[in-house]
C-alpha positions in Angstrom: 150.2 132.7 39.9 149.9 136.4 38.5 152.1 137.6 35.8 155.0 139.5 36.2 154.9 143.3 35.7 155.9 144.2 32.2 157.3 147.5 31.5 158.9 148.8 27.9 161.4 151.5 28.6 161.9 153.7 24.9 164.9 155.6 24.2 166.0 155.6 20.6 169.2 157.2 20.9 172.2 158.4 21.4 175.0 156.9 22.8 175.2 159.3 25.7 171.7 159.6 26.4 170.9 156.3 26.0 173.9 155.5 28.8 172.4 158.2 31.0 169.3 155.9 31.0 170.8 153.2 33.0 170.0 154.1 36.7 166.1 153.8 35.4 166.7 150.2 34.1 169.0 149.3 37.3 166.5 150.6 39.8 163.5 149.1 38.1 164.7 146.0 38.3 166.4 146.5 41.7 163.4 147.9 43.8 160.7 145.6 41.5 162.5 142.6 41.3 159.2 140.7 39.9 159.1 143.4 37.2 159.9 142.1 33.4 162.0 145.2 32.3 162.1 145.5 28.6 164.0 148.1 26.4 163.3 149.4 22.8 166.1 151.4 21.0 167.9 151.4 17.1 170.1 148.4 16.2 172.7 150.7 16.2 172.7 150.8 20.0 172.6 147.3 20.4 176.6 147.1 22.1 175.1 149.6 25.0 171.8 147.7 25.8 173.1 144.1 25.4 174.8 142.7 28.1 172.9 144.9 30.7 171.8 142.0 33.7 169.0 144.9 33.9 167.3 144.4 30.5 165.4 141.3 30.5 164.6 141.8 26.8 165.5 144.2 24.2 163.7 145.1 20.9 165.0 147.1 17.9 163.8 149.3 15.6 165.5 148.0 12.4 162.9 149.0 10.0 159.3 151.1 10.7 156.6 151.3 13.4 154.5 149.2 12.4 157.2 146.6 12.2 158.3 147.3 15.7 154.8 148.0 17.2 154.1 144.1 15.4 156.8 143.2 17.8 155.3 145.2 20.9 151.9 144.4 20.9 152.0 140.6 21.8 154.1 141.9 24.8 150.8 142.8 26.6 152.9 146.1 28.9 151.7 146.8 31.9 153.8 150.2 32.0 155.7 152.2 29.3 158.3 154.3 30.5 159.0 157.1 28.0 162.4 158.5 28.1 162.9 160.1 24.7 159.0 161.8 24.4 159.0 162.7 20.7 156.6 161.9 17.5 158.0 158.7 17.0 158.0 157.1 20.8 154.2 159.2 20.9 152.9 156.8 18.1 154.1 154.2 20.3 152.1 155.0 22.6 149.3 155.6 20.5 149.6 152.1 18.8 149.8 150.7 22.2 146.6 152.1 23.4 146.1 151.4 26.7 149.3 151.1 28.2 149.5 153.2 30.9 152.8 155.4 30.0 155.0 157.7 32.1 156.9 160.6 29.5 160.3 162.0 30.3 159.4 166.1 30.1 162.1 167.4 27.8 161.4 171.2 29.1 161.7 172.3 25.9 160.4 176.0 26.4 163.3 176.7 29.0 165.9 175.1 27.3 164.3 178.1 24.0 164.5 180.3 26.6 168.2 179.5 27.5 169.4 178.9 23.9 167.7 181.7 22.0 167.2 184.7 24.8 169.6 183.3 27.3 167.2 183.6 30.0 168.3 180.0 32.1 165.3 178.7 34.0 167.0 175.5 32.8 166.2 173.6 37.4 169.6 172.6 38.6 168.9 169.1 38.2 170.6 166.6 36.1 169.3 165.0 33.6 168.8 161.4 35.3 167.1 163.0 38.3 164.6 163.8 35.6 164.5 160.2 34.0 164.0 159.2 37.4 161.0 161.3 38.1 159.5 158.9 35.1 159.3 155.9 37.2 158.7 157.7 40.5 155.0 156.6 40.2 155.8 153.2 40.2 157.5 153.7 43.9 161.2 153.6 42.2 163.5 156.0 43.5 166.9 156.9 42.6 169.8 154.6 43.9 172.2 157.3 43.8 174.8 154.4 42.3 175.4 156.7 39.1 175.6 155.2 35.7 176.5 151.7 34.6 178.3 150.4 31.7 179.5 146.6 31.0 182.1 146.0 29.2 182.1 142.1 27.7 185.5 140.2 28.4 186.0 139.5 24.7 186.1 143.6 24.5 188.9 144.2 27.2 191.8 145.7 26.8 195.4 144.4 27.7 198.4 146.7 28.6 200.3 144.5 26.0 198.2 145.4 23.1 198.8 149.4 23.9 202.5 150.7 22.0 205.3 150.6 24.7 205.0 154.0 25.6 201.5 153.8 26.8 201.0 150.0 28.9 202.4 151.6 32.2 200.1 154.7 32.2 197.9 157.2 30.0 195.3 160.0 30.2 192.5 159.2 27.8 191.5 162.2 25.4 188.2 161.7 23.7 188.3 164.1 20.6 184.8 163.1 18.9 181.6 165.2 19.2 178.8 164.9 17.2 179.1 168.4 16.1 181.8 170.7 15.1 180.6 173.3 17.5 181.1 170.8 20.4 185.1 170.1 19.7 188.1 172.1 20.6 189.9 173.5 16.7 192.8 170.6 16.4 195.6 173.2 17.2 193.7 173.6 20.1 193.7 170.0 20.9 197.2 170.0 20.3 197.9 172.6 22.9 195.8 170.3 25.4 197.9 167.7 24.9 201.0 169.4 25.1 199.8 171.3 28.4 198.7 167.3 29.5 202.0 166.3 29.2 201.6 163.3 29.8 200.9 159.8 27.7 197.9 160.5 25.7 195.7 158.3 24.3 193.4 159.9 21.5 189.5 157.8 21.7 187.1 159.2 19.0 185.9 157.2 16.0 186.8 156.9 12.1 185.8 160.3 11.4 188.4 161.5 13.9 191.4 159.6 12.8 192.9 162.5 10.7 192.7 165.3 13.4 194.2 162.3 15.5 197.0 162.2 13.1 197.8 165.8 12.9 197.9 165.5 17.1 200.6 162.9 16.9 202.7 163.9 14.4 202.3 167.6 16.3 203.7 165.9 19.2 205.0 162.2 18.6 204.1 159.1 19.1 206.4 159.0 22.4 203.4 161.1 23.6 200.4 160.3 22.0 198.8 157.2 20.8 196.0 157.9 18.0 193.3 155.2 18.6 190.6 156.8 16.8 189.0 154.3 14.6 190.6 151.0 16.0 188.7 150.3 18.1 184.9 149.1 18.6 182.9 151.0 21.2 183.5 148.7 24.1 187.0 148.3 23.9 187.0 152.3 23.7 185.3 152.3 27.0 188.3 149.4 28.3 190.4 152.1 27.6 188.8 154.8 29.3 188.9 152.3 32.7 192.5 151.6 32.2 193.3 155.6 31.8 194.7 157.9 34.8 192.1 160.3 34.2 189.9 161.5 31.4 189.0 165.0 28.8 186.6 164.8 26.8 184.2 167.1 25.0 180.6 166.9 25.2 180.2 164.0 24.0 179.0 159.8 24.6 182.3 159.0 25.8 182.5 162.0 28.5 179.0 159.5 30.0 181.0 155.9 29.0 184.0 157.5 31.7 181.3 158.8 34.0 179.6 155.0 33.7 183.3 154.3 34.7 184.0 156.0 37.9 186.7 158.5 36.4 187.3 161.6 37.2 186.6 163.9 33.9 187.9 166.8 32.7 184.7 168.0 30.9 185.0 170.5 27.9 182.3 172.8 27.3 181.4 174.8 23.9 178.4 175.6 22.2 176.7 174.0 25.0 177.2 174.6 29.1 176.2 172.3 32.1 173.7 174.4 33.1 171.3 172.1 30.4 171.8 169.0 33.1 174.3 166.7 30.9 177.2 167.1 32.8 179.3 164.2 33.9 176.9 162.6 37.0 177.8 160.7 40.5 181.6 160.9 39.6 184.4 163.8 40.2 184.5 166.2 37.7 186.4 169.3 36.2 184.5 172.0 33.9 186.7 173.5 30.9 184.4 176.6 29.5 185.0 179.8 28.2 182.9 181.6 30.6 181.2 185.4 30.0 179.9 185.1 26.5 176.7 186.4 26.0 176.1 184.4 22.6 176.6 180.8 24.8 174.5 178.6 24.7 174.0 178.7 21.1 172.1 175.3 20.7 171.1 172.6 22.7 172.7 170.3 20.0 175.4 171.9 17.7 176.5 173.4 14.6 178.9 172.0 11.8 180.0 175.8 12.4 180.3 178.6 14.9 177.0 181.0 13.5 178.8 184.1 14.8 181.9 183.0 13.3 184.2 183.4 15.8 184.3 180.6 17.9 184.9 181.9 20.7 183.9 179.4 23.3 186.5 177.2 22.2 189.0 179.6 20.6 189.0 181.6 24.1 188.4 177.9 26.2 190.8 178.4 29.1 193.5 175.4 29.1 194.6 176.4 33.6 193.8 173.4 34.7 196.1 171.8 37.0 197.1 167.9 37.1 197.5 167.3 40.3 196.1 163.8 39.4 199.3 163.0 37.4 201.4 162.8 40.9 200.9 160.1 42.3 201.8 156.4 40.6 198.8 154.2 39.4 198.4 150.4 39.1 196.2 148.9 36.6 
């Protein structure tokens, strides 16, 4: 009896790219249901990868290639399926020579055209259309069944656990971002919350606890629940499921809610949708200061606004309307 196909798929990080990979893993093993599907990331991923039924096998890069291409190499791939394509995942591919590999293209001379001259010739695709082009060779084609994300039993949230104010009802608020550049100013988030009105629950990690705090004691505790920090990145995403609907900046947790099937109020500021990471296959609302000719400003972020100014979340347009908020929900 012939061997199964075996096929690596790479992605080192982040959290929100890494969740944007999912379709690939679900469709690979979906439409080649002999197919071995393994998938090589950092440790520090491990909660997103771990209890996917899609992932027959995972393997980690805890300390250097040649550690992890050690671990690769007895594998014997049929298929390496590239979705990160930089030096580290192309000495991969080097050290597995012969492997026949498929590389996500990054388009990294339009997205320098869009940042640096603003010329956009950024397709309008998203960015899992293009992951899926990867394994297009293989006769895998997109589902169109969005993004996944399991959350483990031992990681879900009860009502009862939530302060009083919060068990019937919430709208989740994810505050994070990996970059300054990428997060409404706290009196800004404040002003969110209050135009919310509505039970808030703050999701953002350690590092966001403080401007948590100065959002609560801004508006109360009748009002807003800071969960920044308490929770472990599964049980964040157990709160996402259990919230009305969902803002977020552009960030893991905007993907975790898309994974989710909730409707997202997306807020844009050093970087725009137009660079294919918007919130996929779910309903969405786009939050951007519009018009500013010094937007895009990375394709990442800053720790600060070069210009000074900040005007794409300074001037960020809070006219949303919460129609959503209306009608009664059920958890």
């Amino acid at each position: 009896m012939a061997s199964p196909v075996k096929i690596l798929v790479l992605r080192f990080s982040s959290i929100g790219d890494i969740v944007l990979t999912t379709p690939v893993m679900r469709c690979l093993k979906q439409q080649l249901p002999d197919a071995e599907v393994h998938f090589c990331t950092k440790r520090a991923f491990q909660t997103l990868v771990e209890t996917n039924p899609y992932i027959d096998k995972i393997h980690y890069l805890d300390g250097g290639l040649s550690e992890l291409l050690a671990q690769l190499r007895p594998e014997r791939f049929d298929y390496i399926i590239d979705l990160h394509n930089n030096l580290r995942t192309r000495m991969i591919k080097l050290g597995l020579l012969g492997v026949k590999a498929y590389s996500f293209d990054k388009l990294n001379l339009r997205k320098y055209l869009y940042v640096r001259w603003k010329v956009n010739a950024m397709p309008d695709v998203h960015i899992v259309d293009r992951y899926m082009d990867t394994v297009r060779p293989l006769g895998v084609i997109n589902d169109e069944n969005g993004l996944d994300y399991f959350i483990p039993y031992k990681d879900q949230i009860e009502p009862e656990w939530l302060p009083a104010t919060h068990r019937a009802d919430y709208v989740a608020y994810a505050i994070g971002g990996q970059h300054a550049t990428k997060k409404l100013p706290v009196p800004r988030m404040i002003e969110l919350c209050r135009r919310i009105n509505y039970p808030v629950v703050l999701l953002g990690g350690k590092e966001d606890r403080a401007a948590g705090a100065e959002i609560e004691q801004a508006l109360g505790s009748g009002l807003i629940y800071n969960a920044c920090g308490q929770y472990n990145l599964n049980q964040s995403a157990s709160l996402l499921q259990r919230a009305r609907v969902v803002f977020s900046h552009d960030t893991g947790l905007m993907h975790i809610a898309a994974a989710l099937k909730k409707k997202v109020y997306s807020i844009w500021g050093n970087t725009t949708p137009q660079l294919g990471m918007y919130p996929y296959k779910t309903n969405y609302v786009v939050l951007e200061k519009t018009g500013l000719g010094c937007r895009p400003c990375s394709k990442i972020g800053f720790d600060a606004c070069p210009l000074g100014h900040f005007k794409c979340m300074n001037e960020l347009p809070l006219d949303f309307e919460m129609r959503d908020l209306r009608t009664k929900k059920n958890f």
